[in-house]
C-alpha positions as CSV (number, residue, x, y, z in Angstrom):
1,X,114.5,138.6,92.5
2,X,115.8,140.1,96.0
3,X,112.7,138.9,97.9
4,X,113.2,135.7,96.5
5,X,116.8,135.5,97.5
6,X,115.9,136.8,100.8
7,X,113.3,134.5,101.4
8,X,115.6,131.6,100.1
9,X,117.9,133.0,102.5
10,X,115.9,133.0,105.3
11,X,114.3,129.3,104.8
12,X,117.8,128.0,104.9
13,X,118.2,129.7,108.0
14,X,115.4,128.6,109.8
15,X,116.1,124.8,108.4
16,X,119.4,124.9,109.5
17,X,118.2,126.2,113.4
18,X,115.4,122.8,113.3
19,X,118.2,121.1,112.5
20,X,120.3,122.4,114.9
21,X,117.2,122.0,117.5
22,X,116.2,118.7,116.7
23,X,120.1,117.5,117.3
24,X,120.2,119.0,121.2
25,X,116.9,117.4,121.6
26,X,118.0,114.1,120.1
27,X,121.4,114.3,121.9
28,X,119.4,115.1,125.9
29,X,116.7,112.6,125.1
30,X,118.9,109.6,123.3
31,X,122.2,110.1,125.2
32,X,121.4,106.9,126.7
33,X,122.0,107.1,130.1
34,X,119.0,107.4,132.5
35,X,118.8,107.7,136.4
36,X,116.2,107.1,139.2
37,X,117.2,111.0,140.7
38,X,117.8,109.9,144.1
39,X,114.4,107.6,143.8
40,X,112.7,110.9,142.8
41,X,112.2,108.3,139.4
42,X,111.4,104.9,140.6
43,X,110.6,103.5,137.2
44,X,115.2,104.5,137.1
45,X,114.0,105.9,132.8
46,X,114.5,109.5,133.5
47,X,117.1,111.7,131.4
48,X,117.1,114.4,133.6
49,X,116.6,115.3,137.5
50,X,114.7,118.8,137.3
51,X,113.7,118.4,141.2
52,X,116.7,117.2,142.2
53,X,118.5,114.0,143.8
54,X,116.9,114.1,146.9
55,X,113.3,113.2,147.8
56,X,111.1,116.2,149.8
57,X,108.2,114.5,151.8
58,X,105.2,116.8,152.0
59,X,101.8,116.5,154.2
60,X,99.4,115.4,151.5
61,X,96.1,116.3,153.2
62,X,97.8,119.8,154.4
63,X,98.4,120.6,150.2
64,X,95.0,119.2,149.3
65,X,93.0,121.2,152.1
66,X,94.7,124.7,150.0
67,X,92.1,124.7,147.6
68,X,88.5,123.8,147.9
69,X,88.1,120.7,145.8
70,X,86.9,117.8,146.2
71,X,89.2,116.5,149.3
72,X,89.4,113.1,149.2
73,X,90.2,113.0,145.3
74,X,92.6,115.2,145.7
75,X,94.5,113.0,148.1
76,X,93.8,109.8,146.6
77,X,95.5,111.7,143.2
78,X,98.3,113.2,144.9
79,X,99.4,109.4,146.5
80,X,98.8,108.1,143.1
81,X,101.1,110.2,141.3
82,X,103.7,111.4,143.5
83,X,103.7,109.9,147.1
84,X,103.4,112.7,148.6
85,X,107.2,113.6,147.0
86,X,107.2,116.8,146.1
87,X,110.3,116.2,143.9
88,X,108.6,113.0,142.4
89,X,109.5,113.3,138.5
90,X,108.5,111.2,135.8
91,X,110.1,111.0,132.0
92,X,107.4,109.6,129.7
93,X,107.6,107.8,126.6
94,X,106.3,111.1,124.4
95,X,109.4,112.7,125.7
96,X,107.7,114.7,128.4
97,X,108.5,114.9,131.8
98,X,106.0,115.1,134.8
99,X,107.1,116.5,138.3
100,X,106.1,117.4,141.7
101,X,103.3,116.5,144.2
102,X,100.5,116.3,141.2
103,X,103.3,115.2,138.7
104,X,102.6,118.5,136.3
105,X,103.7,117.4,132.5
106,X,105.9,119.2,130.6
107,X,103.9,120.4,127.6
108,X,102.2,122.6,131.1
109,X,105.6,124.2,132.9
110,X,105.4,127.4,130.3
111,X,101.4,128.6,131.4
112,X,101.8,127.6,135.0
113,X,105.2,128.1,136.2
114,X,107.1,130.6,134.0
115,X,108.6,127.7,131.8
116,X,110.3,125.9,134.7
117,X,110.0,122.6,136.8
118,X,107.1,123.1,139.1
119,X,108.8,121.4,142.0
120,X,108.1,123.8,144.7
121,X,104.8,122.5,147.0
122,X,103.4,126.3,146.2
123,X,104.2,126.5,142.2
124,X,103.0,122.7,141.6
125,X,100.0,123.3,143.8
126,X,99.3,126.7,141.4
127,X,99.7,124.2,138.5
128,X,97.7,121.5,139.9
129,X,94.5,124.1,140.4
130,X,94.7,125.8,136.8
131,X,95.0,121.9,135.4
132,X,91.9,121.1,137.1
133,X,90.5,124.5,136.2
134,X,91.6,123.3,132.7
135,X,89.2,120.4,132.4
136,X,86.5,122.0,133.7
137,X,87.0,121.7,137.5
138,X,87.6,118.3,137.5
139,X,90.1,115.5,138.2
140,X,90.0,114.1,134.2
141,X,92.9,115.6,133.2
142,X,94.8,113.3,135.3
């Protein structure tokens, strides 16, 4: 009867810290108000700034040429998503958030950069090569 008590227990526990979870995410991602960072967020829907308010203009060939992929891909993907801004940030509609140079998602930030924003050139560029490594040396992941 005790392990049943304690395992009663222990459910209502963990229901009650969902709960609890699922009420800071609703409140960050419904609070209503959304900005455009600075212009880090163009499309003006993002919740959050993680790269700041200000934009950081970085060479894009220079960051391509630091890895030997395919060059011109590389760029073309890098103007595509971010402008060549390394604090480029993007909230999408699955509640994820992509940043930097190669606009790294989210669901990515805890395997590549230690949980947090990749919006340094160096980290996003680290998390740019193991997503391409990721789909098997190529660009389809993006």
């Amino acid at each position: 009867m005790n392990v049943l008590l304690l395992a009663l227990f222990a459910l209502v526990c963990l229901i009650s810290l969902v709960r609890a979870a699922e009420e800071e995410h609703l409140e960050y991602y419904s609070g209503g108000s959304t900005t455009t960072c600075g212009g880090n967020c163009p499309s003006g829907d993002c919740v959050a700034c993680p790269c700041g308010t200000s934009a950081n203009a970085v060479d894009i060939a220079a960051m391509c040429a630091q890895y030997s992929w395919n060059q011109a891909n590389c760029q073309c993907i890098m103007s595509a998503e971010s402008g060549g801004n390394a604090n480029a940030v993007n909230y999408n509609t699955n509640e994820s958030t992509d940043v930097g140079l190669w606009q790294i998602n989210s669901f990515n930030w805890a395997a590549c950069a230690g949980g947090s924003a990749p919006c340094n050139p160096s980290t996003n560029l680290a998390c740019a090569i193991d997503v391409y490594n990721w789909g098997g040396n190529t660009w389809k992941l993006w």
